[in-house]
C-alpha positions as CSV (number, residue, x, y, z in Angstrom):
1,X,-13.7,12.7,12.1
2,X,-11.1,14.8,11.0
3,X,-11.6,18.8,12.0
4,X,-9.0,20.5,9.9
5,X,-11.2,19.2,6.7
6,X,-8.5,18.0,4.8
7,X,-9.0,14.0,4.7
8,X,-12.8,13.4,5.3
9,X,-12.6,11.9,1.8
10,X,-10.8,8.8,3.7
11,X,-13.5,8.4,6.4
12,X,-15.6,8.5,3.7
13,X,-14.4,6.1,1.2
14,X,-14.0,3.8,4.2
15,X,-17.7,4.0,5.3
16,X,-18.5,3.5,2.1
17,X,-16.7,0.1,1.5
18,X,-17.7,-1.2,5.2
19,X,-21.6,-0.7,4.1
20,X,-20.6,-2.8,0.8
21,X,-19.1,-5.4,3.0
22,X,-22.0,-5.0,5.6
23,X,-24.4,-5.4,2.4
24,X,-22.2,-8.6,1.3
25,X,-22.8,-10.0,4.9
26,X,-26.7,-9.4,5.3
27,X,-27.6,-10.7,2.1
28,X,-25.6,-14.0,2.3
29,X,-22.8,-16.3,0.5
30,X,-24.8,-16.7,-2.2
31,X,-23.8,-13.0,-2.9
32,X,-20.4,-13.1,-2.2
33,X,-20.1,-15.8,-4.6
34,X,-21.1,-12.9,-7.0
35,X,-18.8,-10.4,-6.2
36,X,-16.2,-12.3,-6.1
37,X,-15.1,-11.4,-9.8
38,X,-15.6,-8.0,-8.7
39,X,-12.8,-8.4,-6.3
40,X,-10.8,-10.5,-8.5
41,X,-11.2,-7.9,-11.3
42,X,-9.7,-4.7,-8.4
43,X,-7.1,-7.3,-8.0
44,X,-5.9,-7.8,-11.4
45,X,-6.4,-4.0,-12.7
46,X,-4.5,-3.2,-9.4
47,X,-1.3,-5.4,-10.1
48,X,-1.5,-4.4,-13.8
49,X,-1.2,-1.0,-13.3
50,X,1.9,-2.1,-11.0
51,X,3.4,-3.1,-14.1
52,X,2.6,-1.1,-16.4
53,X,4.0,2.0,-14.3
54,X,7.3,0.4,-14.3
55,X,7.5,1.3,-17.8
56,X,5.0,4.0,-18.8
57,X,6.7,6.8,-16.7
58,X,7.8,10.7,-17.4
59,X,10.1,12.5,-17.1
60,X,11.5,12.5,-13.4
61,X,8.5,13.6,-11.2
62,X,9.3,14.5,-7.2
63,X,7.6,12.4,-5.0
64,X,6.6,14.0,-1.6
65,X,7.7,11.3,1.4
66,X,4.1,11.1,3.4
67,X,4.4,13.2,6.8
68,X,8.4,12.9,7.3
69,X,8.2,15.8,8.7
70,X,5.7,15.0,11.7
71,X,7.1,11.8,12.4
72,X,10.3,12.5,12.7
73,X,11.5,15.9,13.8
74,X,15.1,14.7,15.3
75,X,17.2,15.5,11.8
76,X,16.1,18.3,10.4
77,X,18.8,18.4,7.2
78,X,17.2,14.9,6.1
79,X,15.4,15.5,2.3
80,X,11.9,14.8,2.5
81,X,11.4,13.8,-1.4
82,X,12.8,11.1,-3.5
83,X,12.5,10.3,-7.2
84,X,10.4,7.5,-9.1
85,X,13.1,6.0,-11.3
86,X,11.0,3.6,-12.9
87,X,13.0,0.6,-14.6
88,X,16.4,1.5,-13.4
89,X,19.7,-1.0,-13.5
90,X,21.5,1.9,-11.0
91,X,18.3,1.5,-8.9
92,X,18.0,-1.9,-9.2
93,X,22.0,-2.3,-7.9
94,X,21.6,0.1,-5.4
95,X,18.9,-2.0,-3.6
96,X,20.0,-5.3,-4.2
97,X,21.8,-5.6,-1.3
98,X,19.8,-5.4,2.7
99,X,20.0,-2.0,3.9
100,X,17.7,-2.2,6.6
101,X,17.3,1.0,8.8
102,X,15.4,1.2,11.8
103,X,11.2,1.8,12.5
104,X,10.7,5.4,13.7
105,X,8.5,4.2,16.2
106,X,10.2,1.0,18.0
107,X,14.1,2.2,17.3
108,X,14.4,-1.4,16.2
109,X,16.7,-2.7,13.6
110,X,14.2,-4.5,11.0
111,X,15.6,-7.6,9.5
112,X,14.1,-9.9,6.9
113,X,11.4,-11.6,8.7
114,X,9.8,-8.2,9.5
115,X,9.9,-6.8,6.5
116,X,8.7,-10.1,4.5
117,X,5.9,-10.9,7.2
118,X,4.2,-7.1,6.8
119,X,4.2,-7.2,2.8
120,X,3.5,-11.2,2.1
121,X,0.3,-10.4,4.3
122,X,-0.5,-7.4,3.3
123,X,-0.1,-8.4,-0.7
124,X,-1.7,-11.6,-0.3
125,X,-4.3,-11.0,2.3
126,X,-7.4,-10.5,0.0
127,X,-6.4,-13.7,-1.9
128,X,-5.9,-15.8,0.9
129,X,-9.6,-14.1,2.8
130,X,-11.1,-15.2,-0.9
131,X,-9.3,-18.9,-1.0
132,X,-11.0,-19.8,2.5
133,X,-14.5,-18.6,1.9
134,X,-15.2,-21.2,-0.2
């Protein structure tokens, strides 16, 4: 558990969804079957609201870069905030071409294949954990 008391709401709202799925287990596939519109229901409010922030958005809001400063203390001049542009032609032909940097752990150069195998399974993961349940 955390000491400084900032982030027990995380170990919390993890216990809390590990006794659902501990529930879900115990009682049987019978009761997943239920659920499952539960989950699909997260799933579909989740990639609405994906959407709909492309286009619903305010006036410019600052965005705080999570821990840039503890992770990497080596350039100290580098801006730790950035700016949701929403639906943005500039942003969209500023990132249309690869400009891949490299992981602040490793020192690797990502490429491609790195970058598409971490977000195809971590956007597709639940679906594909639903499609061979049953």
């Amino acid at each position: 558990l955390p000491l400084d008391g900032k982030e027990w709401y995380k170990y919390l709202y993890s216990s809390v969804v590990l006794f659902f799925c501990l529930a879900i287990c115990m009682i049987g596939g019978s009761m997943f079957a239920k659920t499952l519109i539960v989950i699909f229901m997260i799933t579909v409010v989740c990639t609405l609201s994906v959407y709909i922030s492309i286009f619903a958005k305010s006036e410019r809001k600052l965005i705080q870069n999570p821990r840039i400063d503890m992770l990497d203390k080596r350039n100290e001049s580098c801006a730790n905030h950035t700016f949701y542009t929403g639906l943005s032609g500039t942003t969209f032909k500023d990132n249309f071409y690869e400009q891949y940097g490299r992981d602040y752990i490793t020192h690797d150069k990502m490429d491609f294949a790195t970058v598409f195998s971490i977000l195809f399974s971590s956007v597709t993961g639940i679906l594909n954990g639903a499609n061979m349940s049953g």
